[in-house]
C-alpha positions in Angstrom: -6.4 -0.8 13.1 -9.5 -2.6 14.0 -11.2 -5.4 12.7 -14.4 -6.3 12.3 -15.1 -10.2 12.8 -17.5 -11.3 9.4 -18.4 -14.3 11.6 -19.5 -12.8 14.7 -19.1 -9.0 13.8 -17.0 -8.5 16.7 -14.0 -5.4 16.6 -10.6 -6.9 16.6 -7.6 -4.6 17.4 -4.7 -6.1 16.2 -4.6 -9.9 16.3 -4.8 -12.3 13.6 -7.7 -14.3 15.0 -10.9 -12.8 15.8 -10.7 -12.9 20.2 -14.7 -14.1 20.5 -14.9 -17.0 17.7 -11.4 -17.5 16.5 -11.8 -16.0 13.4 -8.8 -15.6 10.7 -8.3 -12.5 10.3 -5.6 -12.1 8.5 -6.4 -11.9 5.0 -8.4 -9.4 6.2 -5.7 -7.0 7.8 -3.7 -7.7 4.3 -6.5 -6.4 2.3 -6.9 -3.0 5.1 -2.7 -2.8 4.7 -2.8 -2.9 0.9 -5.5 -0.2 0.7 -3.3 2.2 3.4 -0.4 1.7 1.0 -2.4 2.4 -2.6 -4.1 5.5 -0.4 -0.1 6.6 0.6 1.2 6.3 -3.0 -1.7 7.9 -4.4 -1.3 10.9 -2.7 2.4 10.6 -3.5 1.4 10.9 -7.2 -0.8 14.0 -6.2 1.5 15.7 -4.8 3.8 15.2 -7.8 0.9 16.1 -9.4 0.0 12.6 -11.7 -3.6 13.0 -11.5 -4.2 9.9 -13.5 -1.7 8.0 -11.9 -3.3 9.7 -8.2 -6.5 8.4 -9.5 -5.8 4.9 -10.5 -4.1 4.6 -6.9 -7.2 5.8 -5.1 -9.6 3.4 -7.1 -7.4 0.7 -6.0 -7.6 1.5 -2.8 -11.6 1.9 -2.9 -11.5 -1.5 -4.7 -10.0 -2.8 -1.8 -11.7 -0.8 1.5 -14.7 1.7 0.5 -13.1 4.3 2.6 -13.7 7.7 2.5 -10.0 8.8 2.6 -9.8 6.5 -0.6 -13.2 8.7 -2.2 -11.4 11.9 -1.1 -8.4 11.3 -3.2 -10.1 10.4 -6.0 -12.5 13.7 -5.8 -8.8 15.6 -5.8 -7.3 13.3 -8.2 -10.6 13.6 -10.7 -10.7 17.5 -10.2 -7.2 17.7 -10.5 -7.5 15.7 -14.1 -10.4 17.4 -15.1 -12.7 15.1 -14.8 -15.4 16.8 -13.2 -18.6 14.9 -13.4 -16.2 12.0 -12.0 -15.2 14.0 -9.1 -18.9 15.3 -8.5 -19.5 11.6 -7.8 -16.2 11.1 -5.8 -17.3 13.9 -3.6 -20.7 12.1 -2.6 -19.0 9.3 -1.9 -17.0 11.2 0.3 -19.2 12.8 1.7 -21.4 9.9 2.9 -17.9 8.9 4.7 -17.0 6.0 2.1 -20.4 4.4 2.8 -21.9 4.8 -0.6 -21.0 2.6 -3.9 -21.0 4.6 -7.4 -24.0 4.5 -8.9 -24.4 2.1 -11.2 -23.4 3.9 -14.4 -20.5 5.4 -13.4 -16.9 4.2 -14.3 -15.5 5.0 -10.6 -14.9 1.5 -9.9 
């Protein structure tokens, strides 16, 4: 899983220092490994079909990364709940590949 450097923006592939500036890193790639395991139990709890427990997983994971795997769980997790003018904003955000925060009135955080 790449890295990218906040110092000099540089991609890093799997050390803990960044290879241009000597960046630390490694808070970083605990933060990406936390989200990747929230993502894995979240679709645990959807396939056991816990939407609530699917949905608190994926907005931990968002919390963490803004990814758009993390914004496609929720959609699922929301439409799965019914909560659909959640997952209508879930989708965008999927949709826009993870790039987009919720707006500002929306509880998706």
């Amino acid at each position: 899983m790449q890295i990218l450097c906040p110092a000099c923006k540089k991609l890093n592939d799997s050390a803990d220092k960044c290879n241009r500036c000597g960046g630390n890193l490694s808070d970083l790639r605990r933060i990406r490994r936390a989200a990747v395991e929230e993502l894995k139990l979240g679709k645990r709890h959807l396939l056991r079909m816990n939407a609530e427990k699917a949905l608190l997983s994926a907005k931990s994971s968002w919390r963490l990364k803004k990814s758009a795997s993390a914004a496609k769980l929720a959609f699922l997790a929301s439409l799965m709940g019914g909560h659909f003018s959640e997952a209508t904003r879930w989708y965008s955000m999927a949709a826009a590949g993870g790039n987009s925060a919720p707006a500002r009135n929306t509880d998706c955080s």
